[in-house]
N, C-alpha and C positions, 0 to 999 in steps of 0.2 A: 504494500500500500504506500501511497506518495502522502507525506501531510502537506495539507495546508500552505505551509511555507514554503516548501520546498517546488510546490506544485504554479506559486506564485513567481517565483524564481525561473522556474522553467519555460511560463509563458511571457516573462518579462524580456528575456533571453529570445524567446521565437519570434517575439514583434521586434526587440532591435535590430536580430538578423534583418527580416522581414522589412524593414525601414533603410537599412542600410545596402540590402539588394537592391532593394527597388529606386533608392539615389543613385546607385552605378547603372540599373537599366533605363532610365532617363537620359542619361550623360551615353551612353555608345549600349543600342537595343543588343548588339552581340555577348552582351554579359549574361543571357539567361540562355545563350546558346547550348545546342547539348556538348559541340565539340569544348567549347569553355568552362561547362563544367565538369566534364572530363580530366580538362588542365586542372583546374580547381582542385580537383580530388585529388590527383595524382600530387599536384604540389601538398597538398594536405596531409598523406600518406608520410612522405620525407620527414616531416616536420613534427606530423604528430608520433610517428615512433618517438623520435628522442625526447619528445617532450613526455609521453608517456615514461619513458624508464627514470627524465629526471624526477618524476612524480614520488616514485619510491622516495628517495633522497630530501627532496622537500617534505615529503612526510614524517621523516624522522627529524626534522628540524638541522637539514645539514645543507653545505650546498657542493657541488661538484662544476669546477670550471674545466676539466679536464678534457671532456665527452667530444669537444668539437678533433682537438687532438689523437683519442684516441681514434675517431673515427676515421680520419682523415690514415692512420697506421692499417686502420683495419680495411679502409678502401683498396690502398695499395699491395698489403698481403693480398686481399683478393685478386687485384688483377695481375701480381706476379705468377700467384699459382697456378690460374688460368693461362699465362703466359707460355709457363714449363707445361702445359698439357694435362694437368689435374683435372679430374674428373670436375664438373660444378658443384657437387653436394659437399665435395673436399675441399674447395676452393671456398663456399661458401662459410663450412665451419670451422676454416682456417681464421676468414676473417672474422667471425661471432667469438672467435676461442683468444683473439685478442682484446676483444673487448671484456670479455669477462674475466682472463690473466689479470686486467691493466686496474677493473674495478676491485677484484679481490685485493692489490696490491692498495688502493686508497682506502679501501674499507679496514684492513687489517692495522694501515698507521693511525690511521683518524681515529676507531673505536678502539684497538689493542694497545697503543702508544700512545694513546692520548695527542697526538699533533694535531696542527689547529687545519681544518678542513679546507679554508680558501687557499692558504699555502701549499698546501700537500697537494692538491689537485692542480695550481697552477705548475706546480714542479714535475708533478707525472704526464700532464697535459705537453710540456714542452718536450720531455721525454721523449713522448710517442710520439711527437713533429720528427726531432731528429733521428730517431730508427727508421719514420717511412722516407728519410731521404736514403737508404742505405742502397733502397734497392734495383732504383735506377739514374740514383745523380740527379733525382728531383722532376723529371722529364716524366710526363704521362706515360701510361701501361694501357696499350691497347690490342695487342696479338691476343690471335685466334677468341677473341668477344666473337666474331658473327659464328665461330665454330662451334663455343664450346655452350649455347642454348640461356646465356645470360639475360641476352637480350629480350625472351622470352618471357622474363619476371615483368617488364614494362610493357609487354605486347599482348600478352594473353589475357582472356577471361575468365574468369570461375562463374557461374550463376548470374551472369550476366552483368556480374561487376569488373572493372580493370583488375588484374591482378594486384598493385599495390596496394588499390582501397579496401581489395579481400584481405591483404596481408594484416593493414591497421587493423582493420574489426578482427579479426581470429585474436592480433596479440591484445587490441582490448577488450576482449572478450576472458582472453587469460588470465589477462591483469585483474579486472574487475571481479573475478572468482578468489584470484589469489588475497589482492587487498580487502576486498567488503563481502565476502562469504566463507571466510575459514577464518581458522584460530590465530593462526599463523599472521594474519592479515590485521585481524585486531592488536595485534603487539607491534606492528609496525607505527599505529596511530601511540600505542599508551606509550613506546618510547619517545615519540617527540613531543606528548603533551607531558611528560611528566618524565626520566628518564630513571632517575632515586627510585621514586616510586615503582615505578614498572618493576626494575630489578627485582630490590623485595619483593614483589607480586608475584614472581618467577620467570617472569618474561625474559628470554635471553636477549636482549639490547644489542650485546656487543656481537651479537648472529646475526641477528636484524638490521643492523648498519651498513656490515659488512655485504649482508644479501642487496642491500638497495644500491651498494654502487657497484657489485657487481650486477645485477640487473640494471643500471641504466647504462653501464660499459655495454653489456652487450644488445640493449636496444639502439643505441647510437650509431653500434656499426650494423645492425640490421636495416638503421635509415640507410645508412652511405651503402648498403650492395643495392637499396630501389633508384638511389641517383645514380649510381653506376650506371645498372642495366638502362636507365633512359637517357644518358650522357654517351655510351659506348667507351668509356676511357675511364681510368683510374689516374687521379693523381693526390699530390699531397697537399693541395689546397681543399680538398672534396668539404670538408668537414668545416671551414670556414664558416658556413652561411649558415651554421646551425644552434648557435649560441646564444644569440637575443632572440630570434622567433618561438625556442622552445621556452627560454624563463617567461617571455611576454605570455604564451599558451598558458602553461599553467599560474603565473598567477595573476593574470587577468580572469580564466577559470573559477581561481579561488575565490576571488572579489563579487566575482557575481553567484557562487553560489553556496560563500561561507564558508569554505576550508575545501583543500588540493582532493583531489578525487580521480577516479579515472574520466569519469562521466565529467566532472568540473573543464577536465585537461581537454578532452576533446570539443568540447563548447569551446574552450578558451581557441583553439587549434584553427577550429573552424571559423573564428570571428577576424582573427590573424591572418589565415587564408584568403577569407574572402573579400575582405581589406586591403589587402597585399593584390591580389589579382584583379580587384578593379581600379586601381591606382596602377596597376598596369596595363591595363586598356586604355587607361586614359593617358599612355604615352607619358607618365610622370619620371621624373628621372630616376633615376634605380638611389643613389645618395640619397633624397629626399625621403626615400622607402625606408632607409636604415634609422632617419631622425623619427618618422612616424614610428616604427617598432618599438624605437627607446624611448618616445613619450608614451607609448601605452602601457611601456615596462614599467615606467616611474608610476603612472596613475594607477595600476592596478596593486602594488607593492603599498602605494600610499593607502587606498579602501582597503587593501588585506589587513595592515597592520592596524591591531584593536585599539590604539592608542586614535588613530582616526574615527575608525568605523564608533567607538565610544563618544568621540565630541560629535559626530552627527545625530547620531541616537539621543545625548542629551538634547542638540539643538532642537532636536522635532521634537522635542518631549516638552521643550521650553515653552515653543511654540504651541502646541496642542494643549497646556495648561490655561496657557493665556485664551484662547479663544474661547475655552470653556468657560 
């Protein structure tokens, strides 16, 4: 059952989209096109995996700056191995098996060593820049893609969806079992609301941290194999354009539906995307795209944090006294 609130939230959420469409299909009628919302999805897909794994992470009240880096390691494993003739499915969990090495590796210092999380992550993050120059002096990785069926992850259907928009729904379908329908899922929320507490509770905390950056290590580089396969090339910038669009996702998510969720993140995903893509229709220049991401990043950070969301609550309360 949805309550009340939450049901209010969801339809507030359906008329902004709904508002903010229909401003883009005003301005160029090609925005409700199906070929653009195809794009739409597709770009969706990229963006919301990673934003989906940093959700873990932000749930436990941490943050990982690392993900765009590691991805950017795990694009280029991917397309070396492809390179040397590895099979796809080895290629692919070449690239997944760096992402989850690289999150074990932040998770283990942050929660077991106690190191402060924005450092630890920027230092692994650059890490993984400088390993994926190893493998070819920096230069794109693009032998045997049309052979070895990569390209097939961006071209094909499932049930009548694109393949990457199948891939988002399956991983957040996973997600959302993992974090909001098991046990397991519930200690991921008690250690960032209360961390002490949880422990004594019995909640293993420092397994639960550790799980969340290795699950967003390895959603990250699950983004960068769907840019791959629609890019036809692996290089070591891949992972670049993935940093402000996923924090803006989920916590512009969070702002609108009162704490980081999977269901939050994919709202938050889809409001990013489709903001982003009719700012692209409208021939806006791609810089101007990167200041609109980081004012939505600050305004939504700004309504997450209770210390805001509490002085508008008092003001309408001010307000709603007085008129009584």
């Amino acid at each position: 059952m949805i309550s009340g609130h939450l049901a209010f939230r969801l339809l507030a959420f359906i008329v902004l989209v709904a508002v903010i469409a229909g401003i883009f299909w005003t301005q160029n009628s090609a925005f409700l096109s199906e070929g653009n919302l195809r794009a739409l999805m597709r770009h969706m897909s990229v963006q919301g995996l990673a934003a989906l794994g940093l959700t873990f992470v932000i749930v436990v009240r941490q943050f990982d700056l690392s993900f765009p880096g590691i991805a950017s390691l795990g694009a280029m494993t991917l397309g070396w191995l492809i390179a040397i003739g590895m099979p796809l499915p080895v290629a692919i969990g070449g690239g997944l098996a760096v992402g989850i090495t690289f999150g074990l590796v932040n998770g283990i210092a942050v929660a077991r060593f106690g190191l402060p999380d924005i450092v630890t992550t920027i230092a692994t993050g650059g890490l993984a820049i400088g390993f994926s120059y190893f493998y070819s002096n920096g230069t794109s990785i693009s032998q045997n893609f049309f052979m070895s069926g990569i390209l097939d992850l961006n071209d094909r259907k499932i049930i009548g969806l694109d393949m990457p928009f199948a891939i988002l729904m399956a991983v957040a379908i996973a997600g959302f079992v993992l974090l909001h329908a098991s046990r397991f899922g519930r200690g991921f929320y008690a250690t960032g609301e209360n961390r002490v507490s949880a422990r004594f509770s019995g909640v293993p905390t420092r397994l639960l941290i550790v799980a969340a950056f290795a699950i967003c290590g390895m959603a990250a580089c699950l983004s960068i194999t769907l840019l791959v396969a629609s890019s036809g090339a692996a290089n070591v910038t891949a992972g670049n354009q993935l940093l402000m669009p996923a924090f803006a996702a989920v916590y512009l998510g969070a702002a609108l539906f009162g704490r980081p969720s999977i269901g939050a993140t994919l709202a938050g995903t889809l409001m990013m995307s489709t903001m982003l893509n009719g700012f692209t229709l409208l021939a806006i220049p791609y810089y101007y795209l990167d200041a609109i991401v980081s004012t939505v990043l600050i305004a939504a950070i700004a309504l997450f944090d209770p210390r805001v969301s509490g002085l508008f609550r008092n003001l309408f309360a001010a307000r709603k006294d007085k008129i009584v």
